[in-house]
Every structure is written in structure tokens, then in C-alpha cells.
N, C-alpha and C positions, 0 to 999 in steps of 0.2 A: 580550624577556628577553635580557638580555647573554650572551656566550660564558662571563665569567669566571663569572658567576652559577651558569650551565648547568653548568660545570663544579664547581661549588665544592659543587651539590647532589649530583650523580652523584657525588663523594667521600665526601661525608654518606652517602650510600643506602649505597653498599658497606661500608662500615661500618659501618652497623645491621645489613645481612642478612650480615656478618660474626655478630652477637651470633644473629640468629635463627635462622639454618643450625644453629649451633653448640645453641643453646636448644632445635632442632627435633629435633634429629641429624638432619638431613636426610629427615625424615619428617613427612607430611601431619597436621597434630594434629585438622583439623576440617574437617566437610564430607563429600560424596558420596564420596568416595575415600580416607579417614582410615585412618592407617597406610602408604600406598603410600611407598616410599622413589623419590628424584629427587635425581638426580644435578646438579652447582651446574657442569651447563655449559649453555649455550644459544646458541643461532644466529642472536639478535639480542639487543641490549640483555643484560638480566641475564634475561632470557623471565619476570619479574615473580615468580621467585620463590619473595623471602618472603611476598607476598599468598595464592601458593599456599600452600607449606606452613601457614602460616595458616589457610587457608580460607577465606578472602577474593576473593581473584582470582575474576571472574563470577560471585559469590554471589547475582546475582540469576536464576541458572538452575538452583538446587539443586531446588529442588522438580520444576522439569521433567526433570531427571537422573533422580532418582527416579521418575518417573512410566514412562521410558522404561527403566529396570532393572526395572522391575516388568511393565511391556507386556512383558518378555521376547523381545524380538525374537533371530530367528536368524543376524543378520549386523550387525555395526555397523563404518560406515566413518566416520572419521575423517577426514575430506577440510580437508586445508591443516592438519595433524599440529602441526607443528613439533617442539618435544620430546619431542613421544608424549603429554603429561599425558594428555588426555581420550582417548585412546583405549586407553593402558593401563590407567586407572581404568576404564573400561568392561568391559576384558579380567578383572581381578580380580574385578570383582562379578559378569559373564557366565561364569563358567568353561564354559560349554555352548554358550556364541556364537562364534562367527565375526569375527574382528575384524582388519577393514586399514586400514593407517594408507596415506596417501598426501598425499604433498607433491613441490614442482617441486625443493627443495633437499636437494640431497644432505647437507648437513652436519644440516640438521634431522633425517634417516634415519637418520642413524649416531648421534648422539645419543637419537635413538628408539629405535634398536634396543638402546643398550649401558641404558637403564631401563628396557626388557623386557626384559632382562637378569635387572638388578639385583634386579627385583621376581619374577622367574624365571615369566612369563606364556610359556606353551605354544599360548597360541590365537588369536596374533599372525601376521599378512601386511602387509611392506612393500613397497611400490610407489613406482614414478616415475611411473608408469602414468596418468592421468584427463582420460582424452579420451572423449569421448563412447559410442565403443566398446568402451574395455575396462569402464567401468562396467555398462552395457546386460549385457552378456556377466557380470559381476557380478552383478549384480541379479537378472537372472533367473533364476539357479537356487537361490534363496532364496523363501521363505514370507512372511516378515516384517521386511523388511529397516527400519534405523533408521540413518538419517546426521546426522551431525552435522560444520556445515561451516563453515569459517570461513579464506577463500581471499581476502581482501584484494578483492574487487570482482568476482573472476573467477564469481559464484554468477548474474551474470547475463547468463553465457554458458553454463556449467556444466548449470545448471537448465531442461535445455530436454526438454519432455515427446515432443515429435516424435521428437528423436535418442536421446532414454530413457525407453523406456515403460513400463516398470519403478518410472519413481520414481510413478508411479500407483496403487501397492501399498505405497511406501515411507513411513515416518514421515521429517521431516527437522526438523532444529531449523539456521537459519543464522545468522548474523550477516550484517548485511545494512549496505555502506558506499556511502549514497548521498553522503557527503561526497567519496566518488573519484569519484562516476559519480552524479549527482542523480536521480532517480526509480526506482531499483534497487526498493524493495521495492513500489511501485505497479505495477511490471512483474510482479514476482514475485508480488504478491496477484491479477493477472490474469491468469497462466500457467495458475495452480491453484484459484480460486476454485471453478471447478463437478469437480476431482476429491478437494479435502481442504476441512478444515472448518482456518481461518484462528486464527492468536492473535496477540499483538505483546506482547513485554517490552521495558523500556524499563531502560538504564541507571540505578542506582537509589545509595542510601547505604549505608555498612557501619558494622559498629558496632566500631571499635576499639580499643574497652577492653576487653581479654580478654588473658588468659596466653598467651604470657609478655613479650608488649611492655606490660602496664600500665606497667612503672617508666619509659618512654620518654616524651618530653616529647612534646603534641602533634604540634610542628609534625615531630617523627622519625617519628611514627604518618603521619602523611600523608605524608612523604616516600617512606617504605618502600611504600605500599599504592598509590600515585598507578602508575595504567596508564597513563597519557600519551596518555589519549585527545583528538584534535582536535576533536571534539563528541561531545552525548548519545548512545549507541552504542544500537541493539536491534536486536532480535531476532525470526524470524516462524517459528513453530511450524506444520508443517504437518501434520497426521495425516488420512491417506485416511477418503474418506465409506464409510461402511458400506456 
């Protein structure tokens, strides 16, 4: 795809999620986190969003969302944050949970922190922190810990049971990029195999014809919603064996 192309759609996009910010008031209309207010800065690209406020962005892991606000765990980490979404959406539905956001980027933190802010979350922890021992030290003094992780490739270094033995108790939901690093989640299905019970979600369709971008001509609906992923993305669900 050409540069002028490239550019000519990234002018398109910001002027649809002109209309949807505005259409949204900058609030989540649908989905696991609906209502949460998100502020229109991010620390790469447009950090997708109008698929967010939408409810689009990763809708193929709403039901596991749910599943894990209802397991009620007593600490959820947000490991590779970026704007905070999923870890402040966690913090609003957990008001009883524990909840640290951690990323290598400072600009992501500070963006993080001013929509725990916004959304005035009390049971929020930021860190720069995720080396192997300050998680361990994390982990451990929790019951039921729930991570949720999405670190560009780093989960298969991150994820190592020897240096945290903790995540042995822990439920983990990753995103897993073996298009950085080729057999990441074959590694990680063999880390964990004999201490959690395995799932895999798979990159999947959204349905977008819904309020308030119907009036939007398709190819605006998929410009606005497009994640810009390099291939099929998924995901490996781990929740410890009984």
C-alpha cells in the first residue's frame, strides 16, 4: 500500500472518530465497560478508539471479561496498560479488587493515570515495575489473582512459572504474538499445560451496523473499526486446575 494511500485513510479515520467521540461524548456506549469515560489521547496511533467507545475493539473477549468480573478475583493486573482501558474497566466493575496497571511507557502511565482520573477509580496502582520479581512479590500476597496481558511478544519471557510461582494460582488471559516471535503460544501452552486448564480465542468479525455510525457508508465503518492487525490475532485463556 502506498504512503499517499496510507495517509489519505488516516485522514479519513480521524474524521469519522471526529463524528464518534463527539456522537459518544467520549463515553463507552457498549460492551464490558459501558459508560466508562476515555480521554482522545493515546501513546500510539489513535489507541483505536472509536472501536472502543463503540464496543468493538477485542469484542471477541467480552464474554471472557465477564466471566473473570464474576470469578471476582482480588487483584487484576493489567500487564502492557497502554491507556489504562482494560484495566480501568476492570477497576469500575471490581470496586473491591486490586487493580495495577503496568507498562515500559511512560507516556502510556500518564495517560493511564489522568482516565483513572477522569473516571475517578480509587483502586488503582501504576507501575514501571514487571520484572519478574516485583510481580512474584505481587502475586503472592493475593488469593485470586487475574492478569490480563497484552505486552507485544514480551509474554514469553514474562510468563515463566520457575521465576513466578504465583501465576500457578493466577487466572491469565494473553494475547499471544507469534508473528513477532513464531511458536510463543506452543511455548506458553507447554509452560502451563499440567498447572491450568488451556482455551484459545481466535480473532473473529464485528458487527457494524449499530448506533451511531449506521449513517456511515461501509467502507467508513471499516476504516474507523480496522485494528491494523498484521495477522489473525488470539488469545490463550489460562485458569488454574482445581
Amino acid at each position: 500500500m502506498s504512503d499517499k494511500l496510507n495517509e489519505l485513510i488516516d485522514q479519513r479515520r480521524k474524521l469519522i472518530l471526529d463524528y464518534v467521540v463527539q456522537a459518544c461524548n467520549s463515553t463507552v456506549l457498549y460492551g464490558p465497560f459501558k459508560d466508562m469515560k476515555v480521554l482522545r489521547k493515546s501513546c500510539w496511533g489513535d489507541g483505536d478508539l472509536g472501536a472502543k467507545l463503540l464496543g468493538l475493539y477485542e469484542n471477541e473477549l467480552f464474554e471472557i471479561v465477564e466471566y473473570a468480573i464474576e470469578d471476582a478475583p482480588d487483584l487484576v493486573v493489567n500487564y502492557g496498560c497502554a491507556e489504562g482501558f482494560y484495566g480501568i474497566g476492570f477497576a469500575l466493575r471490581l470496586p473491591d479488587s486490586d487493580v495495577v496497571l503496568i507498562d515500559i511507557e511512560s507516556r502510556a502511565l500518564e495517560i493511564a493515570k489522568e482516565n483513572a482520573e477522569l473516571n475517578q477509580v480509587k483502586n488503582i496502582e501504576i507501575s514501571t515495575s514487571g520484572n519478574h520479581e516485583y510481580l512474584e512479590s505481587l502475586l503472592s500476597k493475593y488469593t485470586k489473582p487475574f492478569i490480563f496481558m497484552d505486552c507485544e511478544g514480551a509474554e514469553d519471557i514474562v510468563l515463566d512459572l520457575n521465576k513466578i510461582p504465583s501465576l500457578s494460582k493466577s487466572s491469565i488471559l494473553v494475547e499471544v504474538h507469534d508473528f513477532m516471535n513464531p511458536g510463543i503460544t506452543d511455548r506458553i501452552i507447554d509452560k502451563f499445560e499440567k498447572t491450568h486448564d488451556l482455551g484459545e480465542i481466535s480473532q473473529g468479525s464485528k458487527n457494524l451496523h449499530i448506533d451511531p455510525i449506521k449513517p456511515l457508508s461501509d467502507l467508513d465503518k471499516l476504516i474507523l473499526c480496522n485494528e491494523n492487525r498484521p495477522s489473525t490475532m488470539s488469545w490463550i485463556l489460562l485458569t488454574p486446575k482445581e
